[in-house]
C-alpha positions as CSV (number, residue, x, y, z in Angstrom):
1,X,-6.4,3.0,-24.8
2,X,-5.0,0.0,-23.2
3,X,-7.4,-2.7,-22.2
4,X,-7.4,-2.9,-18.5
5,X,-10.3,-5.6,-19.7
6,X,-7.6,-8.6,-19.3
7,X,-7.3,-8.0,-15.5
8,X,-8.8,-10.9,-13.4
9,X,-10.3,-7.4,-11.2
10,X,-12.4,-6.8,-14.2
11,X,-13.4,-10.1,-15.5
12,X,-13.8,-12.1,-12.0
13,X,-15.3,-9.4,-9.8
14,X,-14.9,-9.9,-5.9
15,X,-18.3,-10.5,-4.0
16,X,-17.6,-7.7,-2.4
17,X,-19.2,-4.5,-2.8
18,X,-16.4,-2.3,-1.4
19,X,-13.5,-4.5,-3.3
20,X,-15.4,-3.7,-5.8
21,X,-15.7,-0.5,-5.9
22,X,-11.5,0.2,-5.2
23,X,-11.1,-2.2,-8.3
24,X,-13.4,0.2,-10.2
25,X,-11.4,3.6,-8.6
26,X,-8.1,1.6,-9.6
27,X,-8.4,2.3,-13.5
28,X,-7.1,5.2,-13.7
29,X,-3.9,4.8,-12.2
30,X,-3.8,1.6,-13.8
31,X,-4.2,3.3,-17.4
32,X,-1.5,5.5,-16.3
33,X,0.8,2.4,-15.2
34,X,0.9,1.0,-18.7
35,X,3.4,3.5,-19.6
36,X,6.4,2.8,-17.3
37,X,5.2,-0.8,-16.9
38,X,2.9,-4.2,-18.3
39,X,1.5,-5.7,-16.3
40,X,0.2,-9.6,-16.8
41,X,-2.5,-9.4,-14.6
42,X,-3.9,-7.9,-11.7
43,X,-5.6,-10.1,-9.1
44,X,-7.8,-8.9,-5.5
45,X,-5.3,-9.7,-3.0
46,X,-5.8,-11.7,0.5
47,X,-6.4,-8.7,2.2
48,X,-4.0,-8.1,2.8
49,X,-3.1,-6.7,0.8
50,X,-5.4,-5.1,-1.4
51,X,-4.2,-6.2,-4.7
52,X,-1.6,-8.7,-6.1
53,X,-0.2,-7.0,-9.7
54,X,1.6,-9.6,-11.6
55,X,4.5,-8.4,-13.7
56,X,7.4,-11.0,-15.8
57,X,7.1,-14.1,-13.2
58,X,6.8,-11.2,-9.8
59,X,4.2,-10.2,-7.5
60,X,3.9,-7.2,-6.3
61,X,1.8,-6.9,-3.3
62,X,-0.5,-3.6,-3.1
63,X,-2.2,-2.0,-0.7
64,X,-4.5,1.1,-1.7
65,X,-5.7,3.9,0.5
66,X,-7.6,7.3,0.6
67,X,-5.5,9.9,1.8
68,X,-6.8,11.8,5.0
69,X,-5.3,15.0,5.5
70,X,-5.9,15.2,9.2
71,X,-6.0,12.9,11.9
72,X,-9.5,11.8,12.3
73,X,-10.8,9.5,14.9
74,X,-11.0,5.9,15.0
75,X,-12.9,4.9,12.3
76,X,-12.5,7.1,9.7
77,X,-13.7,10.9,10.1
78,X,-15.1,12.4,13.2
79,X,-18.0,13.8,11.0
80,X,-18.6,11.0,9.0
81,X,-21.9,10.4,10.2
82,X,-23.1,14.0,9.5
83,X,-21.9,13.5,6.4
84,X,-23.7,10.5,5.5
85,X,-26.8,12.5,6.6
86,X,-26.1,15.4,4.8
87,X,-25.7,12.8,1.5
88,X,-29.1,11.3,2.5
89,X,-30.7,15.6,3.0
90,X,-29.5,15.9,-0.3
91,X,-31.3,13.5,-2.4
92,X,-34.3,13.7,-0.8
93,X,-33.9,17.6,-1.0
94,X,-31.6,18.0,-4.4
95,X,-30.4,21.8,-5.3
96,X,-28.5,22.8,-7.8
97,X,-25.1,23.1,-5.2
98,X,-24.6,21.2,-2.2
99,X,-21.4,21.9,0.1
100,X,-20.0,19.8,3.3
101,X,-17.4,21.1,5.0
102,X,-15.3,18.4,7.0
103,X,-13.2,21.6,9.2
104,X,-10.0,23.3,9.0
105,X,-6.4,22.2,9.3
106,X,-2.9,23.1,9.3
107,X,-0.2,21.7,6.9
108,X,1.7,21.0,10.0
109,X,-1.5,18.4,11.3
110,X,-2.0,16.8,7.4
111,X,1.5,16.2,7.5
112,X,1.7,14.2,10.7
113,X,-1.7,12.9,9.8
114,X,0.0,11.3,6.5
115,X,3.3,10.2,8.2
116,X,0.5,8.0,11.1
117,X,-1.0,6.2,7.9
118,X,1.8,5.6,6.2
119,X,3.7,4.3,9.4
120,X,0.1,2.0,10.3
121,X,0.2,0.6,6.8
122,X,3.8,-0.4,7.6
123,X,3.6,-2.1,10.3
124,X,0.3,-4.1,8.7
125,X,2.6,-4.9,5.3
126,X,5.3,-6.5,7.7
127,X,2.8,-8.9,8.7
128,X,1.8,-9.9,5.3
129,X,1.7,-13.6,5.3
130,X,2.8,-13.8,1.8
131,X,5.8,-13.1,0.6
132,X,6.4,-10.8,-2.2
133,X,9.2,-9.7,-4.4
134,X,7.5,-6.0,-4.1
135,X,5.1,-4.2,-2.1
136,X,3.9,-1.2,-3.0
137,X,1.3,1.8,-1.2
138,X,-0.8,3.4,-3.1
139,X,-2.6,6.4,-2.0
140,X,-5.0,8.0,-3.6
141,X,-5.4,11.9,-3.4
142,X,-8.6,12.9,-2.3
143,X,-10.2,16.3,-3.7
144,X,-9.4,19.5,-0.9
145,X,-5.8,17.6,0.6
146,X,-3.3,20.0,0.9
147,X,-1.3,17.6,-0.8
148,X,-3.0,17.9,-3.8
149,X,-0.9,20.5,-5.6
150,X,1.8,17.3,-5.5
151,X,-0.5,15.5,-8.6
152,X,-2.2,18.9,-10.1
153,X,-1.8,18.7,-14.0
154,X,-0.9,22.5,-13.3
155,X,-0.7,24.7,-10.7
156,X,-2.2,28.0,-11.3
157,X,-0.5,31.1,-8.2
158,X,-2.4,34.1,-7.6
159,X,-0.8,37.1,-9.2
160,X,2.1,38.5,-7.4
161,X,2.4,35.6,-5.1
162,X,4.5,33.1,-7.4
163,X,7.6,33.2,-5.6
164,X,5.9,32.2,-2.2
165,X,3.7,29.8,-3.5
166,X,7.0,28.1,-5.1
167,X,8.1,27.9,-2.0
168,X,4.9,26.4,-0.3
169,X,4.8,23.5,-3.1
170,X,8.4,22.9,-2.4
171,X,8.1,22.8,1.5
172,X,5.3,20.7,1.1
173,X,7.3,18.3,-1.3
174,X,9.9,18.2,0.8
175,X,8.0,17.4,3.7
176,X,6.2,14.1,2.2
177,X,9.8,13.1,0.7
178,X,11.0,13.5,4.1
179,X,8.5,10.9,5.3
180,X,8.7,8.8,3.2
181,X,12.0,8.0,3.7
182,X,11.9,6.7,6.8
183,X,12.5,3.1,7.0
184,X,9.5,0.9,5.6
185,X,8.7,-2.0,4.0
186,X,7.4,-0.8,0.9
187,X,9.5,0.1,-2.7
188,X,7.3,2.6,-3.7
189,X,4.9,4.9,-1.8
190,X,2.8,6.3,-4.6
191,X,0.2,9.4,-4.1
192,X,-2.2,9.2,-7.1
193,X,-5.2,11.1,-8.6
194,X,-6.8,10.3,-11.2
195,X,-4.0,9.3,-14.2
196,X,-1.1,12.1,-12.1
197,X,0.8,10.2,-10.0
198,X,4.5,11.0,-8.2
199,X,6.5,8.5,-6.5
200,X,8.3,8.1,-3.8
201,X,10.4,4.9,-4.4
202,X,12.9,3.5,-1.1
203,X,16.4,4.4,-1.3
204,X,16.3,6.5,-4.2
205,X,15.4,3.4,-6.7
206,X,13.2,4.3,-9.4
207,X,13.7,1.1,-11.5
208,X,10.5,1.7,-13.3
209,X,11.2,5.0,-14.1
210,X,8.4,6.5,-12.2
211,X,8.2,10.2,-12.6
212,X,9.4,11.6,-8.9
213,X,10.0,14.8,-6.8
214,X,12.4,17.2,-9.0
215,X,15.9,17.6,-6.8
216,X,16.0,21.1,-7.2
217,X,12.9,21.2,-5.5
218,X,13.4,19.4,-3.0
219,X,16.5,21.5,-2.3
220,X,14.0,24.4,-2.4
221,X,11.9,22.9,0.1
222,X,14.5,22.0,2.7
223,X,15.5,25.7,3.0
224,X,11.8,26.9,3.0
225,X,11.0,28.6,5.9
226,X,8.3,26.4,8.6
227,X,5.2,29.1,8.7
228,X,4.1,27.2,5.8
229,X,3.4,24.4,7.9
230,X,0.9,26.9,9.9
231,X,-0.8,27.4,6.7
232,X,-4.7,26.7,6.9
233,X,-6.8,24.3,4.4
234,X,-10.1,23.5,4.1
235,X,-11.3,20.4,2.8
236,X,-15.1,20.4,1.5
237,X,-17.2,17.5,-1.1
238,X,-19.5,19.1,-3.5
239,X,-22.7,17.3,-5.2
240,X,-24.1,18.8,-7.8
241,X,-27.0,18.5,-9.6
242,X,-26.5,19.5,-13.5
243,X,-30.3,18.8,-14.4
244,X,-31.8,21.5,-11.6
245,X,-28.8,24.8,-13.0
């Protein structure tokens, strides 16, 4: 296990609670890092950006983000506060299973949902006051995203359904490389979950060897048909309660 202990993240914790906490969420993907590259240290950034990774004399600059699938409201979801109240119902009422559901959305509105915060975070790292030999976006892959099935360990189709569910994870591959390559400021974009990541790296260089989107998938997904983009999600958080089952 390599020892993310040496990281100034770890050893010289920011005063701030939040910072914190996306140090904290960090580890995994840093655990996964180590094996395409070693880092010297890794430092809280300005913010921005988030983090500053420091690799062989470079800095990278890094920004980290949760994922929304849809296009929410200024300020983060339109049903945040319910949610926080429904957080608050359950600990002073705990069950066995809680559910919140956060709505229903298309592939088609995740999509354009994705392409707004990657293009915000662009124009925000172009104003970066310092200068970096790197930046990179990291974006974390929250539980219920459509775009989940892009960092599943495995991918498990119902029973008869294989071929079209090929297709669905290739149109939706397609469609976040397609994105991705529009002109930005970062090297990489990288979509994480825990230690699965897949990168999207800027004009096709993958220096760091990164593992990316298969071609022949991506070929798939350019002639999949577009009712997958009509194709409905839900996205829900859980909180269980393993003591009261």
């Amino acid at each position: 296990m390599p020892d993310l202990s040496r990281f100034s993240i770890y050893h010289d914790p920011s005063a701030n609670q939040k910072r914190d906490e996306e140090a904290t969420n960090l580890m995994p993907f840093l655990l996964r890092l180590e094996e395409f590259v070693k880092l010297d240290d890794v430092e809280f950034g300005a913010e921005p950006p988030d983090f500053v990774f420091h690799h062989q004399n470079k800095i990278i600059g890094v920004e980290l983000t949760d994922m929304v699938p849809k296009q929410f409201s200024k300020g983060g979801y339109r049903r945040r506060e319910a949610f926080k109240a429904w957080k608050a119902e359950c600990k002073q009422k705990p069950q066995p299973h809680h559910e919140f559901k956060w709505g229903e959305f298309t592939l088609r509105e995740s999509l354009a949902a994705f392409a707004n915060q990657v293009e915000g975070k662009a124009r925000k790292a172009d104003k970066w006051k310092v200068s970096f030999e790197q930046k990179w976006l990291l974006m974390h892959v929250a539980n219920g995203s459509p775009f989940s099935v892009l960092v599943a360990s495995s991918r498990k189709d119902s029973l008869g359904r294989e071929e079209e569910m090929a297709d669905y994870f290739a149109k939706v591959t397609h469609t976040v490389f397609s994105i991705c390559s529009r002109p930005h400021p970062f090297n990489y974009v990288i979509l994480f979950s825990g230690q699965v990541l897949i990168a999207f790296p800027a004009n096709d260089a993958n220096p760091l060897n990164f593992p990316v989107a298969d071609s022949d998938i991506l070929s798939r997904g350019a002639n999949a048909p577009d009712r997958f983009l009509d194709w409905t999600s839900t996205l829900r958080s859980f909180l269980d309660h393993p003591l009261l089952k």
